[in-house]
N, C-alpha and C positions, 0 to 999 in steps of 0.2 A: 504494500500500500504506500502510498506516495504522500510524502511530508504533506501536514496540513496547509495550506496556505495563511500568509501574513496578514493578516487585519488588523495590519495600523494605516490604512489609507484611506481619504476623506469620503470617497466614495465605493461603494458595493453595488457589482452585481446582480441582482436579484430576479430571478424566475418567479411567477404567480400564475397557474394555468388557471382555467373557468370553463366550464361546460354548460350542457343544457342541466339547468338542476341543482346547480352548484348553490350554496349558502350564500348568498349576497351579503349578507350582514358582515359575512366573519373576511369572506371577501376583500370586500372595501376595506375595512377595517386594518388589512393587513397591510395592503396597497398602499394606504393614506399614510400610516401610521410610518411606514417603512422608506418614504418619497421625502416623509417631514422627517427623517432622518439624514436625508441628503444619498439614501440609498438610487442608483439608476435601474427601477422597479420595471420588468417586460411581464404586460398583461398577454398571456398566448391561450388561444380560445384552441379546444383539441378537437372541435369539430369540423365542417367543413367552410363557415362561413364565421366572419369576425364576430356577427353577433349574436349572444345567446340570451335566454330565457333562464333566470335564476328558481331557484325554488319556490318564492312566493313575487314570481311574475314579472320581477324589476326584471329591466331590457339592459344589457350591459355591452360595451363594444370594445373586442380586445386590440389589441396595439399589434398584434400576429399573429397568423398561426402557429401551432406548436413544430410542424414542418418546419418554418422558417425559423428554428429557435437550435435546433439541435447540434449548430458548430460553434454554437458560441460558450462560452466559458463563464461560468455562476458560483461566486459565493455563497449562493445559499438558493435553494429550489423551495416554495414553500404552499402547500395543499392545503386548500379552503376543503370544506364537510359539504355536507348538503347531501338528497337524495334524489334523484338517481345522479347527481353531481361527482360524487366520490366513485360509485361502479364505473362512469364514462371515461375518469382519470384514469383508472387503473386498468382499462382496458385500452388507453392510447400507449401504441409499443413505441412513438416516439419519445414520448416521456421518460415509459418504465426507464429504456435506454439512456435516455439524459441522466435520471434521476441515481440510474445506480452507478453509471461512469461515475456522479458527481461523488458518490459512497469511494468509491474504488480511488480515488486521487484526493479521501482525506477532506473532501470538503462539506459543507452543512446542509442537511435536508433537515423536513419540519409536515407537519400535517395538525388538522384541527377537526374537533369532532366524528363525522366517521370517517373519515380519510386515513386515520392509523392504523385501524381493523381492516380496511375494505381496501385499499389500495398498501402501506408499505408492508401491512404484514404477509399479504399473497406476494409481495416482491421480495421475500428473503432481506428485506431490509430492517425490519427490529429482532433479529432472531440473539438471543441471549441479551436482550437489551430490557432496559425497564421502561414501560410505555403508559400512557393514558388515553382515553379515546371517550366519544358520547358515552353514558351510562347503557344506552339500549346497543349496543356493539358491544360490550364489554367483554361477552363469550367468545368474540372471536381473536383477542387477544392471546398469546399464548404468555407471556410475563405477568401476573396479575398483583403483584405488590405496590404499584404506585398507583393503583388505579385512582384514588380517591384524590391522592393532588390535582391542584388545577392545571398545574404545569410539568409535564418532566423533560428531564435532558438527561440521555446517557449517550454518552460518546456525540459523535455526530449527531443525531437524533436527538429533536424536540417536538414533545406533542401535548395536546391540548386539548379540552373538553368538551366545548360547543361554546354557541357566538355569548354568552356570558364571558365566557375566560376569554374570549380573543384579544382583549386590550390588552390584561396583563400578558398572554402569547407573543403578540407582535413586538413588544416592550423588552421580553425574555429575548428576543432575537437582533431586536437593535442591540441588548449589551454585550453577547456573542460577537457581534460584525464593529461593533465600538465602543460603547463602555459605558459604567456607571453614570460619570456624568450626563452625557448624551441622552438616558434613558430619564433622568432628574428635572432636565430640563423639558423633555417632552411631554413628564407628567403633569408640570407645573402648566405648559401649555393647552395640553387640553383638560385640565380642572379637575384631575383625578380625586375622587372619594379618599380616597387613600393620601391623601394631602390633609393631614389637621387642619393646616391655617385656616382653611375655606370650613363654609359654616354648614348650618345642618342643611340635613336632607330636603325636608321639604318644610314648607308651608301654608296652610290650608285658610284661607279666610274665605269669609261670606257665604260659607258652602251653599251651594245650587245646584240642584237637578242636569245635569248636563244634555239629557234622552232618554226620549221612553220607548223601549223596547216591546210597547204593545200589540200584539196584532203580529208577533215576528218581526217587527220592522227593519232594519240593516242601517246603521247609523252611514250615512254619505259624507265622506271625510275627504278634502281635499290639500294635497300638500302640492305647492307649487314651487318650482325651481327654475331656474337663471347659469348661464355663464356664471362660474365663480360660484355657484354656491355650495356648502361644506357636506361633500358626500358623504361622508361617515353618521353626520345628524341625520342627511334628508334620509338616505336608507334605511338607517335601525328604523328612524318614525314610521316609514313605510312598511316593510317586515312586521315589525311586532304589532301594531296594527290590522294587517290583513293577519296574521297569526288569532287575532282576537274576531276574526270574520268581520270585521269592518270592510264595508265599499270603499276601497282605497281609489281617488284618481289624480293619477301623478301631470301637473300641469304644467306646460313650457309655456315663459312669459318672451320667449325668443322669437323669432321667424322660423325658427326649424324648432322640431320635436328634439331632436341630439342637442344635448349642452354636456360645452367642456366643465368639470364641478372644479375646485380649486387645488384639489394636488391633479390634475388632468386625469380622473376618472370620468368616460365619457358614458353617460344614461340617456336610455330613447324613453322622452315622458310620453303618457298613455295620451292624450289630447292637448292642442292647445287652448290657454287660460281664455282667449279671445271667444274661444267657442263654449266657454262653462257661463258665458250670462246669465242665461235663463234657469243653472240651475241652482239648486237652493240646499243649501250644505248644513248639515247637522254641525260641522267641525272644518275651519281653516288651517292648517299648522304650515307656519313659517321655519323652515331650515336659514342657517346663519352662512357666516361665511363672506370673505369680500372680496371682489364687487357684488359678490350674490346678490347679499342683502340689497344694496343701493339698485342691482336694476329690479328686483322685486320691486322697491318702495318708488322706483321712476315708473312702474306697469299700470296703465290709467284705467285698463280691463282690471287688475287684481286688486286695485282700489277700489275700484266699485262695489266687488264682490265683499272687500272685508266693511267696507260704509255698510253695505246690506246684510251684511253681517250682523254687524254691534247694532243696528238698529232695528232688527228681529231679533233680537234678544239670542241670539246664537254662538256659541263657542266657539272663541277661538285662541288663537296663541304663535307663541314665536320662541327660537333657540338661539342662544350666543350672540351674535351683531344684529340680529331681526329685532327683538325687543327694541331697542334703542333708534337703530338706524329707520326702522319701517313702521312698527306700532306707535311709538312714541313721536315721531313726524309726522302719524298721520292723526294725532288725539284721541289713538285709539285707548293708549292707558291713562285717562282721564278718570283719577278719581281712585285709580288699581292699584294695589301694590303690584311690585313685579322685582323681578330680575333680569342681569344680560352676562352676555360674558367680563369679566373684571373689569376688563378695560377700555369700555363701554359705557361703566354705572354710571361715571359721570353726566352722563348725556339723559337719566332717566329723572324726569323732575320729583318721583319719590322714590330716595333709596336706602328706605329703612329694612327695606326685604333684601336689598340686593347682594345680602351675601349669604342669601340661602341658593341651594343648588337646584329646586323648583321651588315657584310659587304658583300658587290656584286661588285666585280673587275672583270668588265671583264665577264665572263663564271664560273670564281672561285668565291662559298657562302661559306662564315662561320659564326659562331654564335660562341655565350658564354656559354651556357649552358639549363640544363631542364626549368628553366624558362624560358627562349626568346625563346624555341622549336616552340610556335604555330606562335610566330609575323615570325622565320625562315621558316617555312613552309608555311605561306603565300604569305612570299617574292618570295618564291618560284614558285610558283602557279601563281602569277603575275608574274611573268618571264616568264611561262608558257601556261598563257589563258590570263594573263590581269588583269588591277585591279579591272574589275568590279565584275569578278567570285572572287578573292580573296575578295573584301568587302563582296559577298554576302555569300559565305561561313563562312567568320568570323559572319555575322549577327546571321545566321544560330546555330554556336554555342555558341551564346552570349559574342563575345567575340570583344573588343575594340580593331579595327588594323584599321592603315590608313597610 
């Protein structure tokens, strides 16, 4: 086996495949988190066309085929979960082939959720190694001492639980490819729970009714997106959301459906916002991110819809730079507590909440940012179904909310 390679240099190679199916959540997440590392991340889609279909429906557009990936040389190769995401990866022999050369010359491979059962363990690639994987794969593990961490590393291999752990996953991988520090400061940027300084979890004022589920109804939730805005929010919102059977529809305030989001994760939204006038939405959620936020709050269709919003008494909300830049420009938090991302509160005329990591005033959510995205999107969902479907969701994807 051939000496590991040196990771003291500013930049890393990084492989990320995606399929039809594949877990968007944990995805993105790696993508973004790995790119804010200064990592040079190649999205390679292993089917036959750039774009695929995630597990819960988000459109995602890779940067190459996995064909066009297979001479080039990777610091680290690293597999998103998802169903039937993970069987399609492990059954692309350009991969396998990538993936176990990448074994063979000493360098770092990684999987999340089922992609450690279903893909590296048929590839002879955890064998005497200590692994983790989803809880419902867990049989097909052959190691089963680590199972219950969220994260392990033996040797080359790291792996990880489902889209609950992927933040600290991706985080375990930047310190691998650069260090402690590197990973301190990315915490600090995206508003990690696991940060003391930052304040509690949530806060609940003026409780209200958010929806009534009588008659069956399907709450109609609208998240709308922009050039620039922060893939990591606008996804988890949407996932975990349609995970809770919400009518998710995902809106470009662009000219085209495809926007670039702010680390160049490129999403095809489900409609454009020009064509949602007439309809009438249980729930708006703004995703952050800049220029995101600013062309959101410049969108004179997505004003209208949030004007008809607050003046139907209808729930809505916004994440990290949206609170500030877009709700707060537009007088939508007149009267609300709220929250934004840190460096933002300034700009919020009340910011006796803003250093809680959600706030719920009322009908008006806001959050802080890409870290507090899944505890917001919960909060949500419990607005929404209840908190029983919200815990069980969160179980679901191993992820600590209460």
């Amino acid at each position: 086996m051939a000496a590991a390679p040196s990771l003291d240099s500013s930049q890393k190679m990084v492989l990320v495949p995606i399929a039809t199916g594949t877990e968007e959540m944990e995805a993105v997440i790696l993508i973004d988190i790995l790119r804010r590392a200064g990592s040079e991340v190649t999205v390679a889609s292993v089917e036959e066309t750039l774009q695929i279909v995630a597990s819960r429906n988000v459109k995602l557009v890779a940067d190459s085929l996995i064909s066009e990936c297979e001479k080039s040389k990777y610091d680290l190769v690293v597999l998103p979960g998802g169903m039937p995401g993970a069987e399609r990866l492990r059954d692309s022999q350009v991969l396998k082939k990538i993936v176990q050369q990448l074994a063979e010359e000493g360098r770092l491979y990684a999987a999340i959720c089922a992609a450690p059962a279903v893909a590296l363990e048929p590839w002879g690639l955890l064998k005497g190694l200590k692994a983790t994987c989803h809880p419902s794969f867990t049989k097909k593990l052959q190691i089963s001492e680590a199972l219950e961490l969220r994260v392990v590393k033996d040797g080359l291999a790291t792996t990880s639980r489902g889209p609950g752990t992927a933040i600290e996953f991706a985080l375990a991988l930047v310190e691998q490819l650069y260090n402690k520090q590197k990973v301190e400061e990315l915490s600090k940027a995206l508003v990690l729970r696991t940060q003391s300084k930052f304040g509690p979890a949530k806060r609940d004022y003026n409780s209200t009714k958010w929806f009534s589920a009588s008659e069956g109804k399907v709450p109609l939730v609208l998240v709308p997106i922009a050039h620039g805005s922060e893939e990591m929010e606008a996804v988890i919102i949407i996932d975990i959301l349609r995970r809770a059977a919400a009518d998710v529809v995902v809106g470009s305030v662009e000219e085209t459906l495809q926007i670039t989001a702010s680390r160049k994760v490129q999403i095809i939204a489900d409609k454009f916002v020009k064509d949602l006038l007439n309809s009438k939405f249980d729930v708006v959620i703004l995703p952050g991110g800049m220029p995101g936020a600013q062309r959101l709050r410049d969108s004179e269709e997505l004003s209208t819809i949030l004007k008809e919003q607050a003046e139907g008494n209808r729930a809505y909300g916004a994440i990290c730079a949206a609170p500030a830049v877009v709700l707060e420009a537009k007088n939508l938090l007149k009267g609300k507590k709220a929250t934004s991302y840190p460096a933002f509160a300034d700009k919020l005329s009340d910011k006796s909440a803003s250093d809680a990591r959600v706030v719920i005033d009322g009908l008006v959510a806001t959050s802080q940012g890409p870290g507090t995205a899944m505890e917001y999107a919960l909060s949500i969902v419990e607005k929404l179904f209840g908190q029983e479907k919200a815990a069980n969701i969160a179980e679901a994807m191993v992820f600590p909310y209460q």
